[in-house]
TORFITOR-145604 format. One line per 10 residues: for each residue x, y, z of C-alpha. Coordinates in steps of 0.1 Angstrom, whole numbers, always signed. Layout:
X/Y/Z  ...
REM end
This chain:
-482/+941/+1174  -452/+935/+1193  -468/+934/+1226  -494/+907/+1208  -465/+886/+1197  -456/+886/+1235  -484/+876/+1245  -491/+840/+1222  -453/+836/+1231  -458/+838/+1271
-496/+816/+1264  -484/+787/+1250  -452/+785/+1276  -478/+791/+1302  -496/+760/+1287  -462/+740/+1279  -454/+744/+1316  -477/+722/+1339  -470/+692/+1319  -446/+687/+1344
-483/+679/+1372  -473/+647/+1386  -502/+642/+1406  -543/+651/+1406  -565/+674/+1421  -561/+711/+1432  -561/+725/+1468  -579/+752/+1449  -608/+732/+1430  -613/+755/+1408
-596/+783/+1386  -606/+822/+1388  -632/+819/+1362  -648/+794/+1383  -655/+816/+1411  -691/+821/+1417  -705/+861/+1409  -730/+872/+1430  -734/+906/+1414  -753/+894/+1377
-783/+883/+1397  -787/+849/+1406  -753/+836/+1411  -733/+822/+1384  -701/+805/+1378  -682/+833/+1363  -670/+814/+1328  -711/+811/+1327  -720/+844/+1331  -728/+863/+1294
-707/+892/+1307  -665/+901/+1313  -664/+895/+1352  -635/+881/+1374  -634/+876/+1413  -605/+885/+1435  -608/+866/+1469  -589/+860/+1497  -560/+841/+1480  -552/+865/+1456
-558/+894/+1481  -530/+872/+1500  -506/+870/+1475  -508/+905/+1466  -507/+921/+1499  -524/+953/+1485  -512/+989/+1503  -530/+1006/+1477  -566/+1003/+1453  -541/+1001/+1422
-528/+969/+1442  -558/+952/+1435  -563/+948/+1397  -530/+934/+1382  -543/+897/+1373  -581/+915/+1360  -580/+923/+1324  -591/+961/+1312  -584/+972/+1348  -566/+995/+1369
-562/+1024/+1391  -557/+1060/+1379  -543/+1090/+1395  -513/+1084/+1421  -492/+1057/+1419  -486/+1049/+1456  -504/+1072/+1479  -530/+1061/+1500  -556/+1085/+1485  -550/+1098/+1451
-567/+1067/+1430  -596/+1062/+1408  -612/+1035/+1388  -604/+1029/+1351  -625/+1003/+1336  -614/+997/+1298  -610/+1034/+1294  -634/+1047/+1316  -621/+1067/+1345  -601/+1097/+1358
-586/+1105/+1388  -590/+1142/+1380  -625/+1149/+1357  -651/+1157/+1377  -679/+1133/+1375  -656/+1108/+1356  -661/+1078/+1386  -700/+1083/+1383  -693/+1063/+1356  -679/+1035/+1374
-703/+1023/+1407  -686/+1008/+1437  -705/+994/+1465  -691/+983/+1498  -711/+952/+1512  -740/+966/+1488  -735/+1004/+1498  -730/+1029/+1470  -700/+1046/+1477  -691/+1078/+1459
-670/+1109/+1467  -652/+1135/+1442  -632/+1165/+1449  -605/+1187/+1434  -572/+1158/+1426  -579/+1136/+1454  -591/+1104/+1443  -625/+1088/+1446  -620/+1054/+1471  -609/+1054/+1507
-613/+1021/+1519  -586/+1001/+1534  -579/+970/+1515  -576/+949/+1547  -617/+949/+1555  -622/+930/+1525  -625/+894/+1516  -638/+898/+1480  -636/+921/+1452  -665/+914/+1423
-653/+935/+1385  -682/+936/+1357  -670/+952/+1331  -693/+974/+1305  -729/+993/+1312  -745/+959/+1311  -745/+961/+1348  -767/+992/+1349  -801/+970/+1349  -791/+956/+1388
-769/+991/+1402  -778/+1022/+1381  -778/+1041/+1350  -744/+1059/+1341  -725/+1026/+1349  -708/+1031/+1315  -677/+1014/+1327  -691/+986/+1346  -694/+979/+1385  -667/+971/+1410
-685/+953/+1442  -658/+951/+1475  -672/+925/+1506  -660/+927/+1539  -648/+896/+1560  -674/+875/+1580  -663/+853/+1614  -669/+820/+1596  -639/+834/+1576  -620/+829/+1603
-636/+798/+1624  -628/+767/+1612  -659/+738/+1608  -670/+724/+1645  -652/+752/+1661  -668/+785/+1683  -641/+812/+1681  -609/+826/+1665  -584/+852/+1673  -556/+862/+1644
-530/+883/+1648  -512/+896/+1613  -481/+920/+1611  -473/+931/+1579  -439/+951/+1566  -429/+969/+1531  -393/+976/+1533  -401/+1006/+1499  -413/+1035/+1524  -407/+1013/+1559
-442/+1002/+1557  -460/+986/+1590  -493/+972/+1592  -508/+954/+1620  -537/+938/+1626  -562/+921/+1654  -591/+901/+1644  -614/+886/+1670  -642/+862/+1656  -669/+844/+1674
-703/+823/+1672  -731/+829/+1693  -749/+799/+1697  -758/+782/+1667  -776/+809/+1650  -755/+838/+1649  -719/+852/+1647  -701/+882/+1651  -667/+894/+1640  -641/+927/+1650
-611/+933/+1630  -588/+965/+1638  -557/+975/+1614  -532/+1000/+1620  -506/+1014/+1595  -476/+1035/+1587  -455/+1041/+1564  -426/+1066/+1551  -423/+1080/+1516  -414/+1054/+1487
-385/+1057/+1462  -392/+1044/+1424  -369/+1026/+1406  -343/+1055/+1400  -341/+1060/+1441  -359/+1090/+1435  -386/+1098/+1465  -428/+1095/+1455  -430/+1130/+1475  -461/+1131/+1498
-464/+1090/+1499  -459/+1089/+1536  -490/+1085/+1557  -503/+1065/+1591  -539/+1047/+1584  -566/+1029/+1609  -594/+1008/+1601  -618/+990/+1622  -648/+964/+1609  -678/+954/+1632
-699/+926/+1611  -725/+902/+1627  -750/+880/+1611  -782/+866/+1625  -800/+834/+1610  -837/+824/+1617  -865/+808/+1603  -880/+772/+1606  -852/+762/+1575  -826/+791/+1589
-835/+802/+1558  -834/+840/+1568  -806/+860/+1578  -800/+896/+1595  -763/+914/+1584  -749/+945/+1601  -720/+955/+1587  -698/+988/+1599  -665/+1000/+1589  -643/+1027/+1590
-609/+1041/+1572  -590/+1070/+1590  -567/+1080/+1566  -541/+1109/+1585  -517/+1123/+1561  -489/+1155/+1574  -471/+1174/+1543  -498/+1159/+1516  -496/+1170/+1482  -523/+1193/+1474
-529/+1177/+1445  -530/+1140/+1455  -530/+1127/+1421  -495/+1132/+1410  -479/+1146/+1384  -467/+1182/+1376  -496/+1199/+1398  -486/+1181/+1433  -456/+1206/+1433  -477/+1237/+1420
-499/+1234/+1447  -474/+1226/+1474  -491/+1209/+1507  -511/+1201/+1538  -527/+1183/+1561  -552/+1159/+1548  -571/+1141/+1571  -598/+1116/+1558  -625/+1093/+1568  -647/+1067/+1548
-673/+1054/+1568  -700/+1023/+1553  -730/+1012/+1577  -758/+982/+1562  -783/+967/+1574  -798/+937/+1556  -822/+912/+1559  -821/+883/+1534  -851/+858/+1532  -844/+827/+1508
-880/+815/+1512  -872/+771/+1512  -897/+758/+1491  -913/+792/+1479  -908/+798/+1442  -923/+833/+1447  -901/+844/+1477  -860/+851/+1471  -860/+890/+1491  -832/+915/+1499
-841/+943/+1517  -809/+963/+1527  -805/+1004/+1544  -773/+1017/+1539  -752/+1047/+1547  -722/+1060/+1537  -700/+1088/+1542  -665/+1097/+1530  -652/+1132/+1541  -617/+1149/+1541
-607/+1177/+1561  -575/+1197/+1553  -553/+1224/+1571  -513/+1236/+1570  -511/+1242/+1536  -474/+1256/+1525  -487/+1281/+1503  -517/+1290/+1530  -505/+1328/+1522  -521/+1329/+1486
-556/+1316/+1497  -582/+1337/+1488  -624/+1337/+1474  -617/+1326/+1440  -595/+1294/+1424  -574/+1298/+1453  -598/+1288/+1478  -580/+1254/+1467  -551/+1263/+1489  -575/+1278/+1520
-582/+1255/+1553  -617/+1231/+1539  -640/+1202/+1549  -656/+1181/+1519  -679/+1151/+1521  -702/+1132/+1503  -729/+1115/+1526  -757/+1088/+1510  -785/+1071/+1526  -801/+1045/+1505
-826/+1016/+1506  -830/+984/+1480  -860/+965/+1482  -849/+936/+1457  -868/+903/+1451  -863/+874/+1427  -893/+848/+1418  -885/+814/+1399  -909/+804/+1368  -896/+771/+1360
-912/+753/+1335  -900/+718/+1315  -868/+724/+1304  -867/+759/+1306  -850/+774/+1344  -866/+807/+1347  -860/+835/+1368  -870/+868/+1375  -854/+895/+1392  -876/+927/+1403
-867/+960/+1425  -859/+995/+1435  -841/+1016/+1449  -843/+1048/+1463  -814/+1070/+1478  -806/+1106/+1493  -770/+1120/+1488  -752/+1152/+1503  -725/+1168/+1488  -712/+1193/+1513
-682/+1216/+1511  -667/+1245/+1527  -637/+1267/+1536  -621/+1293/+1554  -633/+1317/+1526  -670/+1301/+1523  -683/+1276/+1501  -654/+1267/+1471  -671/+1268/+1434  -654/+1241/+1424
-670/+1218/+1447  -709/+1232/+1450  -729/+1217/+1475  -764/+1206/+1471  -785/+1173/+1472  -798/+1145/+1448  -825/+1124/+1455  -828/+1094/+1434  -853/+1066/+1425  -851/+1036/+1404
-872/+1007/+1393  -852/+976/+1377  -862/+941/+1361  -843/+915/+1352  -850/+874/+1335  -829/+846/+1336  -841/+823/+1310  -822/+793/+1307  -830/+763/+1286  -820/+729/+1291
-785/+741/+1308  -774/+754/+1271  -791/+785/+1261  -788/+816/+1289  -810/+845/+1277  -809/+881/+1303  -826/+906/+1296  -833/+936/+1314  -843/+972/+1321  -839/+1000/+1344
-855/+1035/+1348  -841/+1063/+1373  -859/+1094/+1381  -834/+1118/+1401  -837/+1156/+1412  -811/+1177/+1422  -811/+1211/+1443  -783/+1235/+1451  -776/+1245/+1481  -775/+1286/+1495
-742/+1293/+1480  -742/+1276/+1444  -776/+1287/+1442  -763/+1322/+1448  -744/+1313/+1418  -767/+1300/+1395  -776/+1268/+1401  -812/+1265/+1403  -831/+1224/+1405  -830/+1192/+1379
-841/+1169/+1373  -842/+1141/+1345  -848/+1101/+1336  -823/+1080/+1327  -829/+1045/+1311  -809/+1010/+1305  -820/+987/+1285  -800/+952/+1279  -802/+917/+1267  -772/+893/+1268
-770/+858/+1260  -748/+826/+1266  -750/+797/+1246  -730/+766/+1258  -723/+742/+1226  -706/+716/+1248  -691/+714/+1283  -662/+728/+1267  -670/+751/+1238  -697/+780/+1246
-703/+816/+1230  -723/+847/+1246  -728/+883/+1234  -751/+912/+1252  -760/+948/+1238  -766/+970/+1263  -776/+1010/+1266  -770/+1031/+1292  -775/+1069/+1298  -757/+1091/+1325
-775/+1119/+1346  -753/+1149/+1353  -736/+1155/+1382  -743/+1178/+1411  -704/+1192/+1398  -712/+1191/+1366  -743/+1212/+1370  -736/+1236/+1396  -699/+1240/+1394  -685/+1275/+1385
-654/+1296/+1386  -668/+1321/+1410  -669/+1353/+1396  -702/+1354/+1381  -704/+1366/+1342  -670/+1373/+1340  -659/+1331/+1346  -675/+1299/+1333  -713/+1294/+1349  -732/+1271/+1359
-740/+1241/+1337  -779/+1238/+1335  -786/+1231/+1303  -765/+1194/+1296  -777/+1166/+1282  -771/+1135/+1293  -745/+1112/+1283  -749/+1083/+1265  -736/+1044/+1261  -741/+1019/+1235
-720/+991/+1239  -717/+957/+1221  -695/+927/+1235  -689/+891/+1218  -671/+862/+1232  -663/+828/+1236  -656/+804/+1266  -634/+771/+1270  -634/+750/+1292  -618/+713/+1305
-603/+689/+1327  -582/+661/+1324  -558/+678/+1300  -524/+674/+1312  -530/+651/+1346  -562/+642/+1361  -581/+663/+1382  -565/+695/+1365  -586/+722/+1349  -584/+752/+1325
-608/+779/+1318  -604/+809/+1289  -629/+836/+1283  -621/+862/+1251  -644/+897/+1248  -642/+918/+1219  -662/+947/+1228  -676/+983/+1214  -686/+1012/+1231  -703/+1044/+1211
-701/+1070/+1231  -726/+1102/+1230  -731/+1139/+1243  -697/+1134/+1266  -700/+1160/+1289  -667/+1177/+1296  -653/+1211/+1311  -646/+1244/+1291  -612/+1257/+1292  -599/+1275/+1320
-604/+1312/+1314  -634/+1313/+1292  -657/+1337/+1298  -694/+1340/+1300  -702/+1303/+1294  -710/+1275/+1313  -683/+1252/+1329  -695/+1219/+1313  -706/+1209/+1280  -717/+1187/+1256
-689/+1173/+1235  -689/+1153/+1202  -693/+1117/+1203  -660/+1089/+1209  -653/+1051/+1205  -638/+1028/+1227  -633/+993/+1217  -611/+962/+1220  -605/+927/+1235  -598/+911/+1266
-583/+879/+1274  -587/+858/+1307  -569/+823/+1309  -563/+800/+1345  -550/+765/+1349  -546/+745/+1383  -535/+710/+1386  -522/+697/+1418  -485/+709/+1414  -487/+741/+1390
-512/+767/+1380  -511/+797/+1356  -531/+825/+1349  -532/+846/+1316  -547/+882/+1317  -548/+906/+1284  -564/+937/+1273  -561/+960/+1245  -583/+990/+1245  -586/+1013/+1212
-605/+1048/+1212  -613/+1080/+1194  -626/+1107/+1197  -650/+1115/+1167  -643/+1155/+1167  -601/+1152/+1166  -596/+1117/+1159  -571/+1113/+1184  -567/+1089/+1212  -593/+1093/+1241
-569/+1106/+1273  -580/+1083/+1298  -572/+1051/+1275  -548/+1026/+1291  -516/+1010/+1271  -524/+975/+1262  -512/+951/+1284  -506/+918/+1295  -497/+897/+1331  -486/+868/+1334
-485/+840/+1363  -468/+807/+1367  -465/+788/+1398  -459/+758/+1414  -476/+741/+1447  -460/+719/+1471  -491/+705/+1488  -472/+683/+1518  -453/+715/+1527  -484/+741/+1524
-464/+759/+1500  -473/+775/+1471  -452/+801/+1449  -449/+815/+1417  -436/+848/+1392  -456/+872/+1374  -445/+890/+1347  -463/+922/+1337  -458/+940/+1304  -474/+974/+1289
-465/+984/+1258  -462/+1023/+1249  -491/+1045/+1239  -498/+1082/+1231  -533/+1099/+1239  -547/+1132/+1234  -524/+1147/+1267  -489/+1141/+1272  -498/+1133/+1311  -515/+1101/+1298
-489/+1093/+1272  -459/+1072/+1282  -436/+1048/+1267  -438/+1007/+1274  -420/+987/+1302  -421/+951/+1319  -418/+942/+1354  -417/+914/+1372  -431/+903/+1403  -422/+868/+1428
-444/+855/+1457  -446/+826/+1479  -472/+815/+1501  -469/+791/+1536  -498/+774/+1554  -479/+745/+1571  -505/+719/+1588  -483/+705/+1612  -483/+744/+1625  -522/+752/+1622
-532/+786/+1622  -499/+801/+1608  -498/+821/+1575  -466/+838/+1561  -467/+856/+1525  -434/+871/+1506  -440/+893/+1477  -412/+914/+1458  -426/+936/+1437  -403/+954/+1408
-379/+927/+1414  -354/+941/+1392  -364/+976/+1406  -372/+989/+1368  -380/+1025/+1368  -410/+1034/+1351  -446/+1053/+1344  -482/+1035/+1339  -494/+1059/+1316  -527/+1064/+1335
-505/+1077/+1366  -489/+1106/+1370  -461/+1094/+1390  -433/+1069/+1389  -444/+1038/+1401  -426/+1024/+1427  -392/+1008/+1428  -386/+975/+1440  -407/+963/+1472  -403/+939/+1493
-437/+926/+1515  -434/+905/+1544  -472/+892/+1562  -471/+869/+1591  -502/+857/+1609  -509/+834/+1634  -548/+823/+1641  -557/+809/+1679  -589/+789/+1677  -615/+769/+1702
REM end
């Protein structure tokens, strides 16, 4: 309640403050919730889209200056990283309560896709991302299983879509090439990151575009002074992306895209999650790579009603590899194969065949959105003591068939629905097989139907119900302890989990309010999610029974709130979210739940001198779940930036961002360490063009 109180407090100064706008316009043209989402199906302005999505681009990717996934998500309501605070691996997804840095299975939940490839890796307290947050240009968040229908069943949490950057990102209109050179420095850990870019056309119908990154960095201190052990680490990444357009309208287009994040870490914790457990285990050497490959050809078929097609092959493969270990002298076959020399990787092939045909009649707008998709994944692992139990190898092969409408009448009424059936089947490979495992397979289906209805073009509701169900894992059905009868077995016998989820909202929208030219946008989502046949692990030492099970039912629910102004001298941005669960069986508070919590931003833009600047102010008040390493007690902290694109100097960028400013120390309740103290971030770049 207190937090709540906060919040209307911090709104209506947020709205008090740009009364001050002397002049019109925006250099922006638009607030956050009028980004455009690509990942609903036909793109949508995101106020207009009947679901809880936001868009990070390349300004607020600017501003924030992200080291780290948990970086990313500070202005998105209901979500944030979990795991590690700071390291560079470590993270996971949570999506309104959905999401573990250390559950097996728990980021199945949650699909991320890189330039449309599924990406997807889990091993023992590790974290379940690698990719370098300097590739990308764009981050898309749907929140909820309503985005099952278009990326898979299981998407209980929602979807999280990351694009890399194109050449035209970099070469300005009626120009053929671009160079950019950006140095980047943390002074919390004596961070350094540099980076070349290299940009060019090829003629008129094609481009092409490298980028390489290089950084280091020394361990952190939070706000005590008190060092983040293991947060040191040196990181490359490298991006190759071309695009070819042809046709008689250029209305075709070929992509590659290829990147790659080396990750190389000396004196790792073990355990590169955090908390208690990154002593226990002591550590090594982790070395890590995340590779993503597509190829895709687009064909927007001009004139054809019929023709709208995305045909895309993708690979992917995130591996670690780890050595050294401190307490190398108590490996051995068993639950210490944790601490003996190992490889781990997850590798995914896939290919989407996805078409969308238009059906508009009178004052109806209709589309229709039709495809499949069909990928092979390999989960590998093994050690210097053979294959680990805890991370079984074996393969999944998976197909799925998807529809979805558009129906909108008269630019009012926006009906979706949509459906989606995936067949997968699993086999174990030598050694979980010699364990137990024997193949799977199952159906899983996702239903939806959401709807927006626009009363005015200021007032407008929506609502969607959606179901989703979740296939087990190949770790959740072929994981064991190892020791046959006299341990936890394999799993072979779960059912799968299951999503029901309900969300209601309204949108507002305007211009003109305070000066003219300005704009302010506000989406609120009240949301419910029943929760069915959870699958979750048996307790260490049980005997005789299998590793996973089937667990009462739980309920997450709650509201989100997601507020942007721009006039021509200020701007503000609002985000909230309160999430509320139980679990049905104990009644207590689901353990990956996240405090409620609010951030806010007020700024002001100097358009003569390219400047623009602002404070954030973030606030979580205290909760306690079912495990004290999720519990934690509430804090605020408080964030400045300013931003410099001078025109008399084109092609020169410098951002400043102190983090922490008054270097509070403190715990996010879904990390396991302190966060880090205060942290100054200093980017310079310089772009040559011709």
């Amino acid at each position: 309640m207190r937090l709540f109180t906060t919040v209307t407090s911090l709104a209506l100064i947020a709205a008090a403050g740009p009364a001050l706008a002397q002049e019109s316009g925006s250099d922006d043209g638009y607030t956050m919730l009028g980004r455009l989402i690509y990942g609903w199906g036909t793109p949508k302005v995101a106020i207009d889209t009947p679901q809880a999505v936001t868009v990070i681009d390349q300004q607020d990717l600017d501003k924030e200056q992200p080291r780290t996934m948990g970086d990313l998500f500070a202005d998105v309501p209901g979500v944030q990283a979990a795991g590690a605070s700071a390291r560079m691996l470590g993270q996971a997804f949570n999506i309104r309560g959905i999401g573990n840095a250390e559950q097996t299975g728990s980021q199945n939940r949650i699909i991320i896709t890189v330039d449309g490839a599924v990406k997807f890796f889990e091993q023992y307290r590790t974290g379940s991302f690698f990719g370098d947050p300097e590739l990308y240009k764009r981050v898309e968040v749907l929140r909820g299983p309503a985005s099952s229908t278009m990326y898979g069943s299981g998407a209980i949490g929602g979807v999280v879509n990351f694009t890399t950057k194109d050449a035209t990102d970099f070469i300005p209109e009626g120009q053929t090439g671009a160079v950019r050179l950006k140095g980047a420095y943390d002074s919390n850990g004596d961070g350094k990151i540099g980076t070349l870019t290299y940009a060019q056309k090829l003629g008129e119908d094609a481009d092409m575009l490298f980028s390489y990154s290089q950084g280091t960095s020394d361990d952190m201190e939070d706000g005590a002074g008190e060092t983040i052990p293991a947060t040191a680490g040196d990181r490359w990444s490298a991006l190759l992306k071309s695009n070819y357009y042809f046709g008689e309208n250029r209305d075709q287009r070929l992509t590659f895209s290829a990147s790659r994040t080396d990750s190389d870490l000396k004196d790792a914790a073990v355990a590169q999650t955090g908390g208690a457990l990154a002593s226990a285990f002591g550590t090594s050497d982790l070395h890590a790579i995340d590779d993503t490959l597509s190829l895709t050809y687009a064909n927007e078929g001009v004139g054809n009603p019929w023709l709208d097609l995305e045909a895309q092959l993708s690979y992917s493969k995130t591996s670690t590899e780890r050595d050294n270990f401190s307490l190398g002298m108590m490996c051995s076959a068993g639950r210490f194969s944790v601490l003996c020399p190992n490889t781990a990787s997850y590798e995914t092939t896939a290919l989407k065949l996805e078409n969308t045909v238009e059906m508009s009649r009178g004052a109806w707008e209709n589309y229709l959105t039709f495809g499949t998709q069909l990928s092979h994944q390999n989960r590998y692992a093994n050690s210097s003591v053979g294959e680990p139990a805890f991370h079984p190898g074996g393969t999944e092969d998976k197909l799925g068939l998807y529809v979805q409408g558009e129906f909108v009448w008269n630019d009012k009424l926006t009906i979706t629905p949509g459906l989606r059936v995936d067949r997968a089947w699993l086999s174990p490979d030598a050694a979980a097989a010699a364990q137990g495992g024997t193949d799977q397979d199952g159906t899983a289906i996702s239903p939806k139907i959401a709807a927006l209805y626009q009363f005015n073009d200021t007032w407008g509701v929506f609502g969607s119900l959606a179901r989703t169900e979740r296939m087990p894992t190949l770790d959740e059905l072929y994981q064991t302890d190892g020791i046959g009868a006299a341990g936890r077995t394999a799993s072979l016998n779960l059912d799968k989990e299951k999503a029901t989820t309900v969300e209601l909202g309204v949108t507002y929208q305007t211009s003109g309010l305070l000066s003219e030219g300005d704009s302010l946008s506000a989406k609120a989502t009240l949301f419910h999610n029943d929760l069915t046949d959870l699958i979750a692990a048996n307790p260490s030492g049980s005997v005789g029974v299998p590793y996973f099970r089937n667990v009462d039912s739980a309920k997450i629910w709650g509201g989100e709130i997601e507020a942007s102004y721009e006039a021509d001298r200020w701007f503000g941005q609002l985000a909230y979210s309160k999430v509320k669960s139980k679990d049905e069986a104990t009644g207590q508070t689901l353990t990956d739940t996240p405090a409620e919590n609010i951030a806010l931003t007020l700024g002001a833009k100097f358009p003569d001198q390219g400047v623009r600047t602002g404070w954030r102010v973030q606030g979580f008040s205290g909760i306690e779940t079912a495990s004290a390493s999720t519990s934690a007690p509430g804090y605020a902290t408080h964030d400045l930036f300013v931003s410099w694109k001078p025109e008399r100097l084109a092609g020169i960028e410098v951002n400043l961002t102190v983090e922490n400013v008054f270097d509070r120390e403190y715990r996010n309740n879904l990390s396991l360490d302190n966060a880090p103290g205060r942290n100054v971030k200093l980017s310079v770049a310089k772009a040559f063009t011709w």
